[in-house]
CHARMM-style PDB file with segment names, atoms N, HN, CA, C and O in Angstrom:
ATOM      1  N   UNK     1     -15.266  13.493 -47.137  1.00  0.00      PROA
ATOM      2  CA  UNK     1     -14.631  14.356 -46.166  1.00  0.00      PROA
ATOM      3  C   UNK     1     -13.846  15.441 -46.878  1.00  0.00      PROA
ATOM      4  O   UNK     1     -13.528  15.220 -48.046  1.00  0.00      PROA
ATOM      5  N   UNK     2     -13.458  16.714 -46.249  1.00  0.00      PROA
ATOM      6  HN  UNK     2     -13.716  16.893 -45.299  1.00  0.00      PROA
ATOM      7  CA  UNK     2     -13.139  18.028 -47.144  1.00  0.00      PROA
ATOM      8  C   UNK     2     -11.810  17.486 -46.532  1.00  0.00      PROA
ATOM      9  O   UNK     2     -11.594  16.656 -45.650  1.00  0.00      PROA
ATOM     10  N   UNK     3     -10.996  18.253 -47.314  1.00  0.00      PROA
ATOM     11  HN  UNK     3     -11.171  18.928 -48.031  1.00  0.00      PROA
ATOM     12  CA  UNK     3      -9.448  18.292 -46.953  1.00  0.00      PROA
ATOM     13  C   UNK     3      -9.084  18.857 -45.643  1.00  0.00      PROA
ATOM     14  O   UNK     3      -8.065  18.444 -45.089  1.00  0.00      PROA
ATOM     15  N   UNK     4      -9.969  19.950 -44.978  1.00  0.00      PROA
ATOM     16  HN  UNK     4     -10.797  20.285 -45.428  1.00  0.00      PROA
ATOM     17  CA  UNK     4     -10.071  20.634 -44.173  1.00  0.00      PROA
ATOM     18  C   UNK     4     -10.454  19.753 -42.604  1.00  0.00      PROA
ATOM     19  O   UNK     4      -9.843  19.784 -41.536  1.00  0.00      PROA
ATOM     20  N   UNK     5     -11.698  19.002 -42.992  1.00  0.00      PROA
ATOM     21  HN  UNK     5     -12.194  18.977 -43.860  1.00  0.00      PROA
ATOM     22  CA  UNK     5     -11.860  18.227 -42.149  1.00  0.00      PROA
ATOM     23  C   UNK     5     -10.656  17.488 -42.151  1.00  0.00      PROA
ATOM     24  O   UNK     5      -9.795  18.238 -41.691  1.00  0.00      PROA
ATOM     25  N   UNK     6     -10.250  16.583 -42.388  1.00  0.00      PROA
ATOM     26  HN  UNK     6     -10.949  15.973 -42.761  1.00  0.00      PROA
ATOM     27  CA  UNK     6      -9.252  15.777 -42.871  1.00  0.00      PROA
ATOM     28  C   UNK     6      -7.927  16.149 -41.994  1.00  0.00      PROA
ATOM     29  O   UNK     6      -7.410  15.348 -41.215  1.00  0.00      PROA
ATOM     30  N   UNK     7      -7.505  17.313 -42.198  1.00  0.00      PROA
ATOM     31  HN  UNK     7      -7.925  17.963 -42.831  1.00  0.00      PROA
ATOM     32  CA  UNK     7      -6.327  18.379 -41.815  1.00  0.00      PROA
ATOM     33  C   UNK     7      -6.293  18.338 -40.126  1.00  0.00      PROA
ATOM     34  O   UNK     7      -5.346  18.051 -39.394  1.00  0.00      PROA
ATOM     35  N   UNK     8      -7.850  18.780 -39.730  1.00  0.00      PROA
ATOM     36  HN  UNK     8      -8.620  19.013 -40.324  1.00  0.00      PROA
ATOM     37  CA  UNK     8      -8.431  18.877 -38.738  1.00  0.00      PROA
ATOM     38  C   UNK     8      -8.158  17.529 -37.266  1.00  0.00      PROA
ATOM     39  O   UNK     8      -7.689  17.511 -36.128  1.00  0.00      PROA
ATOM     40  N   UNK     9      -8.869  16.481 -38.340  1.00  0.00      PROA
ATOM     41  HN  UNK     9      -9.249  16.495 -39.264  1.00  0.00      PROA
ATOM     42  CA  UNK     9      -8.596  15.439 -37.436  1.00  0.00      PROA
ATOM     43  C   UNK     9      -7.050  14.717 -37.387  1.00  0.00      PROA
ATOM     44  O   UNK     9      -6.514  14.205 -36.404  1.00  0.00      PROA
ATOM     45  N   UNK    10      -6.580  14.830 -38.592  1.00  0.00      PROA
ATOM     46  HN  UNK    10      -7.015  15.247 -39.391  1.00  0.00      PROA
ATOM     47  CA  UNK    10      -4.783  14.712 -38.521  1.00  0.00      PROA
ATOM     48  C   UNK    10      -4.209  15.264 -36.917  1.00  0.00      PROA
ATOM     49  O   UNK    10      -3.567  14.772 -35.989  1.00  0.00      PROA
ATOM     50  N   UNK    11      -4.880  16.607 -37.237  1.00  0.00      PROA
ATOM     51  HN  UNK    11      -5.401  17.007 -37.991  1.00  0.00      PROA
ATOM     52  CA  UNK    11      -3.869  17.484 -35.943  1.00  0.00      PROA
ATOM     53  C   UNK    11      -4.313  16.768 -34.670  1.00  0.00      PROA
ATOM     54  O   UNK    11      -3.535  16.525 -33.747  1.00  0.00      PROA
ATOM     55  N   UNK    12      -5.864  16.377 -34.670  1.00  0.00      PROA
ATOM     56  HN  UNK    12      -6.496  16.574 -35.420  1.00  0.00      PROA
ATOM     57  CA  UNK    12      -5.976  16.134 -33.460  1.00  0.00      PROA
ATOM     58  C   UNK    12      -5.762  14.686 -32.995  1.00  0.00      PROA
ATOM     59  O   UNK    12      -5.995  14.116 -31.929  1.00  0.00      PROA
ATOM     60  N   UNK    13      -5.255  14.303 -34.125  1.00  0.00      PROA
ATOM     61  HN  UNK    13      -5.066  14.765 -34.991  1.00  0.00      PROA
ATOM     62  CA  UNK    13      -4.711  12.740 -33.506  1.00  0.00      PROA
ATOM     63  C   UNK    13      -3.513  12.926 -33.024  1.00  0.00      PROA
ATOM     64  O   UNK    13      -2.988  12.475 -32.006  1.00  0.00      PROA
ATOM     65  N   UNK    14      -3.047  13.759 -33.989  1.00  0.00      PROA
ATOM     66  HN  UNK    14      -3.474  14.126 -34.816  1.00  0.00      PROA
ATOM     67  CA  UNK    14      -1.039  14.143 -33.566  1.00  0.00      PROA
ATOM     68  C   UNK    14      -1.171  14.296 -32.077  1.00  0.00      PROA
ATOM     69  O   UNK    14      -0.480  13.678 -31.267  1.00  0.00      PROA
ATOM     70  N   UNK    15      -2.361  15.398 -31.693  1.00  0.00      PROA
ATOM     71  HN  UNK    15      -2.923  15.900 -32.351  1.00  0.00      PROA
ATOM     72  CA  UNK    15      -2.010  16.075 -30.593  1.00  0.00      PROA
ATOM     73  C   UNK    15      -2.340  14.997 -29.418  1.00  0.00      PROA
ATOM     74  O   UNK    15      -1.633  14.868 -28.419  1.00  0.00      PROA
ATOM     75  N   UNK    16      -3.348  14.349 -29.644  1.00  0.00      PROA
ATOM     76  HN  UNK    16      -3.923  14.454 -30.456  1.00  0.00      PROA
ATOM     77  CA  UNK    16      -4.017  12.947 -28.777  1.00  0.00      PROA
ATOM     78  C   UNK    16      -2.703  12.048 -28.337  1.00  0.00      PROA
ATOM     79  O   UNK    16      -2.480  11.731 -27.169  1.00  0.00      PROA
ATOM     80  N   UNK    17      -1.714  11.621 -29.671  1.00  0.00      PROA
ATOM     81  HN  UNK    17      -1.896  11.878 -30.620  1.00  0.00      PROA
ATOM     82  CA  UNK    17      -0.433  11.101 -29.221  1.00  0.00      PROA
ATOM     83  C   UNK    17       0.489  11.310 -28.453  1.00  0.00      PROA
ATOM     84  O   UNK    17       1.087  10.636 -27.615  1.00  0.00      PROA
ATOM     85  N   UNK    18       0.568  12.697 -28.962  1.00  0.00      PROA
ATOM     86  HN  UNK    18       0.082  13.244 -29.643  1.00  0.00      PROA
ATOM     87  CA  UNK    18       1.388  13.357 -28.043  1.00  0.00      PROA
ATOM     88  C   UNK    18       0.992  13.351 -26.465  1.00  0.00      PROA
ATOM     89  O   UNK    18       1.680  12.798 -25.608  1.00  0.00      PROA
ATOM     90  N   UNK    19       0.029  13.905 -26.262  1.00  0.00      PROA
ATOM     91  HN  UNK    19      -0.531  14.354 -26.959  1.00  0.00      PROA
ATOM     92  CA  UNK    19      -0.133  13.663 -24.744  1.00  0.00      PROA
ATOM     93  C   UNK    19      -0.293  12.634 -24.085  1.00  0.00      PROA
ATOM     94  O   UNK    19      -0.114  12.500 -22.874  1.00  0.00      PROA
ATOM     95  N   UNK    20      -0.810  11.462 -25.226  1.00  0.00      PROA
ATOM     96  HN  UNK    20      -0.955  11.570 -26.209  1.00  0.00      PROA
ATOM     97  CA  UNK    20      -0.400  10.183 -24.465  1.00  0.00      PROA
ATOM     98  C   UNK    20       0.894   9.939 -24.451  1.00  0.00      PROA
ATOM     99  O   UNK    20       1.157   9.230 -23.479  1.00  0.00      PROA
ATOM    100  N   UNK    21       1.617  10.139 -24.939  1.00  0.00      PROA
ATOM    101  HN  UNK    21       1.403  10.714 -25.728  1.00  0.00      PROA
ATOM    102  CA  UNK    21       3.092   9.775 -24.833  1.00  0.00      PROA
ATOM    103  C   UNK    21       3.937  10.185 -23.837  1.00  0.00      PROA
ATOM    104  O   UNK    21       4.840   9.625 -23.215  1.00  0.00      PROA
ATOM    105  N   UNK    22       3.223  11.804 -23.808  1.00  0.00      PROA
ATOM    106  HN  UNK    22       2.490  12.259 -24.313  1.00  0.00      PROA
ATOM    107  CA  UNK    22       3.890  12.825 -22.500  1.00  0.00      PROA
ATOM    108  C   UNK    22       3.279  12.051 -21.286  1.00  0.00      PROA
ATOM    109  O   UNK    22       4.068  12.132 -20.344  1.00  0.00      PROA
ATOM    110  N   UNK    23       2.156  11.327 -20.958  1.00  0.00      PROA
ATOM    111  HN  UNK    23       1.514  11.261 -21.722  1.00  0.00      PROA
ATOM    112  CA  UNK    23       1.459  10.509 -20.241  1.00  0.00      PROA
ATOM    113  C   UNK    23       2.081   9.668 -19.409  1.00  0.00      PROA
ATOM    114  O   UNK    23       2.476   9.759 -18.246  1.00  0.00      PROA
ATOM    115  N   UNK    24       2.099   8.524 -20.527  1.00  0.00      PROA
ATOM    116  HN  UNK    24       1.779   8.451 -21.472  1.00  0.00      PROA
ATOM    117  CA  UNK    24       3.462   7.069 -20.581  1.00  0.00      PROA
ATOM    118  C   UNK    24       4.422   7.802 -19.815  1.00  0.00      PROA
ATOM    119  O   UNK    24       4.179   7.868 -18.610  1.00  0.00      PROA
ATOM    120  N   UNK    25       5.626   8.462 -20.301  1.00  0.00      PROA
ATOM    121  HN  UNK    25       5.824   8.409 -21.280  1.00  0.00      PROA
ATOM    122  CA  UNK    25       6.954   9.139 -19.487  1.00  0.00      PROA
ATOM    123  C   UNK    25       6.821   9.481 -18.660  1.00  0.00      PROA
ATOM    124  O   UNK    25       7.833   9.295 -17.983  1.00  0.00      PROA
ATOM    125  N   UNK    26       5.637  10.258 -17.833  1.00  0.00      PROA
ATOM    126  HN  UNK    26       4.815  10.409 -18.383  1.00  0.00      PROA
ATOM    127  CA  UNK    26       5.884  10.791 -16.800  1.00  0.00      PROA
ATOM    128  C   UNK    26       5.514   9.235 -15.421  1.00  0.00      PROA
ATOM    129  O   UNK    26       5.865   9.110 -14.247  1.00  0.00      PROA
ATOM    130  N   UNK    27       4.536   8.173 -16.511  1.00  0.00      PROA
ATOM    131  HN  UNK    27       4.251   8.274 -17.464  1.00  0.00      PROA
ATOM    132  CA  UNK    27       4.823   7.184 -15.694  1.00  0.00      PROA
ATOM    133  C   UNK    27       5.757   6.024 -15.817  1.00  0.00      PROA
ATOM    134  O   UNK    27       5.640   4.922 -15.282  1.00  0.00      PROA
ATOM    135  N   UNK    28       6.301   6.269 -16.272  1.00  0.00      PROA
ATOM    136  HN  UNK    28       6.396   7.164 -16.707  1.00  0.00      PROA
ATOM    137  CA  UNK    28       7.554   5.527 -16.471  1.00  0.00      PROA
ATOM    138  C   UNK    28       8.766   6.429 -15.132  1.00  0.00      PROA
ATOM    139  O   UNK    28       9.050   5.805 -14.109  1.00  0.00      PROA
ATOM    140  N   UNK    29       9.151   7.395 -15.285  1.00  0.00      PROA
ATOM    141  HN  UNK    29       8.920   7.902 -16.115  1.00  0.00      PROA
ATOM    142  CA  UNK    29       9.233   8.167 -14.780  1.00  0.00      PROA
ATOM    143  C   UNK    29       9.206   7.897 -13.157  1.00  0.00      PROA
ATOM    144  O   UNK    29      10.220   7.780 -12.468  1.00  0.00      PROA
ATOM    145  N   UNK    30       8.196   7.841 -12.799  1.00  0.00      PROA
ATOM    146  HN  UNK    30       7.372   7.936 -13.358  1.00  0.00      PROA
ATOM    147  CA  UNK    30       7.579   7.332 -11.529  1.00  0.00      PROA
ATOM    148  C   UNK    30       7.752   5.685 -10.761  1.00  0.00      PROA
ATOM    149  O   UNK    30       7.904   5.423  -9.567  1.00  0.00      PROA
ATOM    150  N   UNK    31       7.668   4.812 -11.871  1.00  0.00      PROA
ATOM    151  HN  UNK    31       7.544   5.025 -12.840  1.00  0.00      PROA
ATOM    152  CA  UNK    31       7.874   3.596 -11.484  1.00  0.00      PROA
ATOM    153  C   UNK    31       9.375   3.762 -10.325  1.00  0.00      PROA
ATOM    154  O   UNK    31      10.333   4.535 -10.294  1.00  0.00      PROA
ATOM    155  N   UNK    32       8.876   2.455  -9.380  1.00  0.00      PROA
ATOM    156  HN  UNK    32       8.098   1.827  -9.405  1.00  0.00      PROA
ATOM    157  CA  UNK    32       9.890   2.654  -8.453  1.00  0.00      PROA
ATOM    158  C   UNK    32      11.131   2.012  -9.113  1.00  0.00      PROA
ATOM    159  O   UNK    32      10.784   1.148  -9.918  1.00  0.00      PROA
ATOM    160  N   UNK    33      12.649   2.184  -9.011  1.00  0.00      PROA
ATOM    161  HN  UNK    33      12.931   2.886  -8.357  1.00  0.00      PROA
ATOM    162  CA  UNK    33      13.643   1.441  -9.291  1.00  0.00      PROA
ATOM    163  C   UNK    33      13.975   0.476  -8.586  1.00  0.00      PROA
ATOM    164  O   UNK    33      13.581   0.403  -7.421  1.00  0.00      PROA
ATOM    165  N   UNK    34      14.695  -0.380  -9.089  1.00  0.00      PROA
ATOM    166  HN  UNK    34      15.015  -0.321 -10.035  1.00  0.00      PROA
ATOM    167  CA  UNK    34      15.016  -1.753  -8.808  1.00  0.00      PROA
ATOM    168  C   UNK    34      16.104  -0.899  -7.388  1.00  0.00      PROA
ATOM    169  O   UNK    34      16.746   0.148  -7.462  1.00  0.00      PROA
ATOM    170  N   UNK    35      15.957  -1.765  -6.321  1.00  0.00      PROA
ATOM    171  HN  UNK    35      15.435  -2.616  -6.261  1.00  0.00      PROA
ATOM    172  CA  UNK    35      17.266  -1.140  -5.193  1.00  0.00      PROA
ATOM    173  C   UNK    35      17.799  -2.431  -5.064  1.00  0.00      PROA
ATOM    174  O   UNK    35      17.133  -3.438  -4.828  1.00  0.00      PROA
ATOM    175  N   UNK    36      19.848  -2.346  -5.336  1.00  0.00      PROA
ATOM    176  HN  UNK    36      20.389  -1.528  -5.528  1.00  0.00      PROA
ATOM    177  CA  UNK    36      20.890  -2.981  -5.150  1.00  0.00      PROA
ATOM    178  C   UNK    36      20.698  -4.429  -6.762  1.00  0.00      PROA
ATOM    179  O   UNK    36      21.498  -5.358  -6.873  1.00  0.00      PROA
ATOM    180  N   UNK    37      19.823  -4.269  -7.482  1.00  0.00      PROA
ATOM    181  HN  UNK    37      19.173  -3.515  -7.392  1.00  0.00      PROA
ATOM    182  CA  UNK    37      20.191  -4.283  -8.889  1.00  0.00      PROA
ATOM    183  C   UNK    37      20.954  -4.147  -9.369  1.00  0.00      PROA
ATOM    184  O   UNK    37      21.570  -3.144  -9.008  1.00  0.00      PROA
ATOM    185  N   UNK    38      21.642  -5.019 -10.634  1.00  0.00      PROA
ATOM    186  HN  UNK    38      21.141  -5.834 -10.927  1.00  0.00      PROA
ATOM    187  CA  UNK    38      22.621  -4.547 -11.665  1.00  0.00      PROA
ATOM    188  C   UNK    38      22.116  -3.550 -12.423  1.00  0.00      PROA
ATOM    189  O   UNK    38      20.895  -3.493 -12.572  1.00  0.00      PROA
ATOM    190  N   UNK    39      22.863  -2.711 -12.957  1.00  0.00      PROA
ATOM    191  HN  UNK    39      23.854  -2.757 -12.835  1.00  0.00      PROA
ATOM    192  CA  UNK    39      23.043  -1.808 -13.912  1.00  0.00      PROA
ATOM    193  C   UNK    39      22.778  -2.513 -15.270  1.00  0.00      PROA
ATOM    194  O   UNK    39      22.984  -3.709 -15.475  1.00  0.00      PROA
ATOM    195  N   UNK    40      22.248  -1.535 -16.257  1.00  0.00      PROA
ATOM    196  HN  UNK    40      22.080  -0.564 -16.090  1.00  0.00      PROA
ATOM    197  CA  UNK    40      21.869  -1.853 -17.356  1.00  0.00      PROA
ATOM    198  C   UNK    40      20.553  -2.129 -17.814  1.00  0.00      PROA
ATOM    199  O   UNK    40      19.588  -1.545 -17.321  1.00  0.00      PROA
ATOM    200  N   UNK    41      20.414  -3.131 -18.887  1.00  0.00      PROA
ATOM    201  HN  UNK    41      21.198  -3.605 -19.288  1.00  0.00      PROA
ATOM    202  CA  UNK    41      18.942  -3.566 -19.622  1.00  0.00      PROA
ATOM    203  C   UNK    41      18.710  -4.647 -19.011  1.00  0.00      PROA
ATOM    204  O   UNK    41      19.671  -5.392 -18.823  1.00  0.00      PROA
ATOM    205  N   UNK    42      17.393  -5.042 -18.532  1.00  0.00      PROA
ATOM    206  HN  UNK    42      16.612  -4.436 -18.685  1.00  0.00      PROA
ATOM    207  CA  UNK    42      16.684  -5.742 -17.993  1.00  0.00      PROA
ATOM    208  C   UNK    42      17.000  -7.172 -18.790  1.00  0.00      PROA
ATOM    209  O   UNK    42      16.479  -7.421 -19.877  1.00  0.00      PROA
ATOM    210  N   UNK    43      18.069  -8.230 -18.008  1.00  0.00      PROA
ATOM    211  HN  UNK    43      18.493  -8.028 -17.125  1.00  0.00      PROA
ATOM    212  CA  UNK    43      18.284  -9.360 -18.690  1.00  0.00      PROA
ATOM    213  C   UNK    43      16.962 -10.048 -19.291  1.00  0.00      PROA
ATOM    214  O   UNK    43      16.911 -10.415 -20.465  1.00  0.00      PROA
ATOM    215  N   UNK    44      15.676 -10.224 -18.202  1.00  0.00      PROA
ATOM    216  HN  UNK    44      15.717  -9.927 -17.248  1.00  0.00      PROA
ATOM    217  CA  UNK    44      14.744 -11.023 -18.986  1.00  0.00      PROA
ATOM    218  C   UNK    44      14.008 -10.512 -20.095  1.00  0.00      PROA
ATOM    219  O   UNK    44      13.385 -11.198 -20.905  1.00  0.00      PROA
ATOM    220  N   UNK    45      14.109  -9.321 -20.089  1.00  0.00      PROA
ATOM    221  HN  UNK    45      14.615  -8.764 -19.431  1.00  0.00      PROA
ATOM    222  CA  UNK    45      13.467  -8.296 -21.401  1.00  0.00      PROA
ATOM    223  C   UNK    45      14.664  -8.244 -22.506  1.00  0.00      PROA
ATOM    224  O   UNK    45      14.516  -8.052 -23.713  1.00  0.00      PROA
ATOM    225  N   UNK    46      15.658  -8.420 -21.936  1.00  0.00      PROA
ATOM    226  HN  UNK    46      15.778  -8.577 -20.956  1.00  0.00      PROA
ATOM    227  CA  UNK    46      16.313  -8.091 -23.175  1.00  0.00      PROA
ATOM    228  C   UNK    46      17.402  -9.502 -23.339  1.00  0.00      PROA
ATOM    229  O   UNK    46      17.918  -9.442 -24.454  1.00  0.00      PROA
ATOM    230  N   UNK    47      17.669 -10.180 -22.909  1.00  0.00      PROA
ATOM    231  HN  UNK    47      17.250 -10.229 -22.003  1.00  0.00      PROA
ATOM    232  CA  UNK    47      18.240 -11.326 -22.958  1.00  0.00      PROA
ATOM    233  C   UNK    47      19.491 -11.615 -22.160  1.00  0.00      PROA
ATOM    234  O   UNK    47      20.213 -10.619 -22.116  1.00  0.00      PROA
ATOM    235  N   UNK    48      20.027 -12.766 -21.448  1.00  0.00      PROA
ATOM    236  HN  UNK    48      19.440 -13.575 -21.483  1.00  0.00      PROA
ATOM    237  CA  UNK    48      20.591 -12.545 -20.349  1.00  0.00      PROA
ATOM    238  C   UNK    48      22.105 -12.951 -20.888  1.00  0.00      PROA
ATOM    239  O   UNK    48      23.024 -13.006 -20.071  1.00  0.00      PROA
ATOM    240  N   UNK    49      22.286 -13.175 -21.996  1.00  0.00      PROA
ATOM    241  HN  UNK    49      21.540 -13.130 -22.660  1.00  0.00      PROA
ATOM    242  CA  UNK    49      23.229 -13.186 -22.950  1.00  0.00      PROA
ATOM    243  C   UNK    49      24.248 -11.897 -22.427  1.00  0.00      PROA
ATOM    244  O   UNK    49      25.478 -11.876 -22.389  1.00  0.00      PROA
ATOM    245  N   UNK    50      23.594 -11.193 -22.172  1.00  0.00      PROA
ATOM    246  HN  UNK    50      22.595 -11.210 -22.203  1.00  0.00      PROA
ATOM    247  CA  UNK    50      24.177  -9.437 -21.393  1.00  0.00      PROA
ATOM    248  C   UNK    50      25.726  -9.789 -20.768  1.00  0.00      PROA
ATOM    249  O   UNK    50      26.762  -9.183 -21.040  1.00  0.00      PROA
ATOM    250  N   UNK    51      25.532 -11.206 -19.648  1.00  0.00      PROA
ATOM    251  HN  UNK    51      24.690 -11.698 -19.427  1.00  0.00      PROA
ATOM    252  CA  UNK    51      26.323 -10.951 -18.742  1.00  0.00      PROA
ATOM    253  C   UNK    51      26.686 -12.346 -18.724  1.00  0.00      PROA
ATOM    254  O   UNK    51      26.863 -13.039 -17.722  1.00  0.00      PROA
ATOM    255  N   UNK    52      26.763 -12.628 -19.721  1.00  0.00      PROA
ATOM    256  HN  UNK    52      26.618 -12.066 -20.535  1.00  0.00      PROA
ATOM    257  CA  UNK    52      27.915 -14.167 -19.806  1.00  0.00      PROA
ATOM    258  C   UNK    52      26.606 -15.027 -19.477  1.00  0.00      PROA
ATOM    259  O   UNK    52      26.772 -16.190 -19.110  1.00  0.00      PROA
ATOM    260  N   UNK    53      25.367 -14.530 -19.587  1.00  0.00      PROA
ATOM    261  HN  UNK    53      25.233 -13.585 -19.885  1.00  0.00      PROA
ATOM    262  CA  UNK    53      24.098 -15.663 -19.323  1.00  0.00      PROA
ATOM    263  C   UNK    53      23.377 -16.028 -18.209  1.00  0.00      PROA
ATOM    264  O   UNK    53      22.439 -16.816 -18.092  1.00  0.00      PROA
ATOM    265  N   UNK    54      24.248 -14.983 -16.997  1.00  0.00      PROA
ATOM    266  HN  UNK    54      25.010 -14.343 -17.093  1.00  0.00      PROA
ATOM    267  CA  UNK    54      23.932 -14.947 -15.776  1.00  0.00      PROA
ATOM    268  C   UNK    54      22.886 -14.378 -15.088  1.00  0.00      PROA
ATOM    269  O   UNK    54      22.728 -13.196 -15.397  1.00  0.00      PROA
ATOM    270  N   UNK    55      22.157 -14.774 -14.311  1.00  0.00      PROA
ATOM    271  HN  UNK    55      22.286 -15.733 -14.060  1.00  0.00      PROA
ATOM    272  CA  UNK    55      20.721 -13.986 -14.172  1.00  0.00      PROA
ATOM    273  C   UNK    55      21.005 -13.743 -12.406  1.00  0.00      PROA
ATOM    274  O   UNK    55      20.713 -14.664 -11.643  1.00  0.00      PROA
ATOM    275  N   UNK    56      21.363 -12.943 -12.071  1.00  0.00      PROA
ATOM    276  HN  UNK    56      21.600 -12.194 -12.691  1.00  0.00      PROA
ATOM    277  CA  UNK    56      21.274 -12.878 -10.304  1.00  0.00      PROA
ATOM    278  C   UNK    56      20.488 -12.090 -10.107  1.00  0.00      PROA
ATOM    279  O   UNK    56      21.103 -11.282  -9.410  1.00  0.00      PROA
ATOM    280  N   UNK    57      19.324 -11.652 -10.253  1.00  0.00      PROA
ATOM    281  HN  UNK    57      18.824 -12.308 -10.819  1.00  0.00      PROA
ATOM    282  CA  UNK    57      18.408 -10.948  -9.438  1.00  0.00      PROA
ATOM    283  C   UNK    57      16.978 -11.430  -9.020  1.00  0.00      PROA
ATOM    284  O   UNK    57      15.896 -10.879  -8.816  1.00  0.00      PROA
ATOM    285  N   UNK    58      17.574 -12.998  -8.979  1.00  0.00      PROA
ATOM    286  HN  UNK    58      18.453 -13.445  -9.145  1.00  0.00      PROA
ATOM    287  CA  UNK    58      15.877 -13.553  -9.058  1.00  0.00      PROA
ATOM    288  C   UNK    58      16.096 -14.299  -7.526  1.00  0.00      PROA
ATOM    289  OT1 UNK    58      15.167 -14.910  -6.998  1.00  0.00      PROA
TER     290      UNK     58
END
């Protein structure tokens, strides 16, 4: 492969990421929010240690 090629497909992976990424956010973005939820990081994703170990949204 030439350096050129090489250069070539670099960019177009960068650019492939990028718009998947811009992708992801805009659906993230979209997801509906939790209504009358606590505030903050998601105890079961992130550990419920958060709030003295307490889990009330189940």
């Amino acid at each position: 492969m030439s350096t050129d090629k090489q250069k070539q497909n670099a960019e177009n992976a960068l650019r492939e990421a990028k718009e998947r990424r811009a992708r992801e956010e805009e659906q993230a973005r979209k997801r509906a929010k939790e209504v009358g939820g606590r505030e903050g990081p998601e105890a079961t994703r992130f550990g419920d240690w958060e709030k003295n170990g307490i889990i009330s949204d189940f």
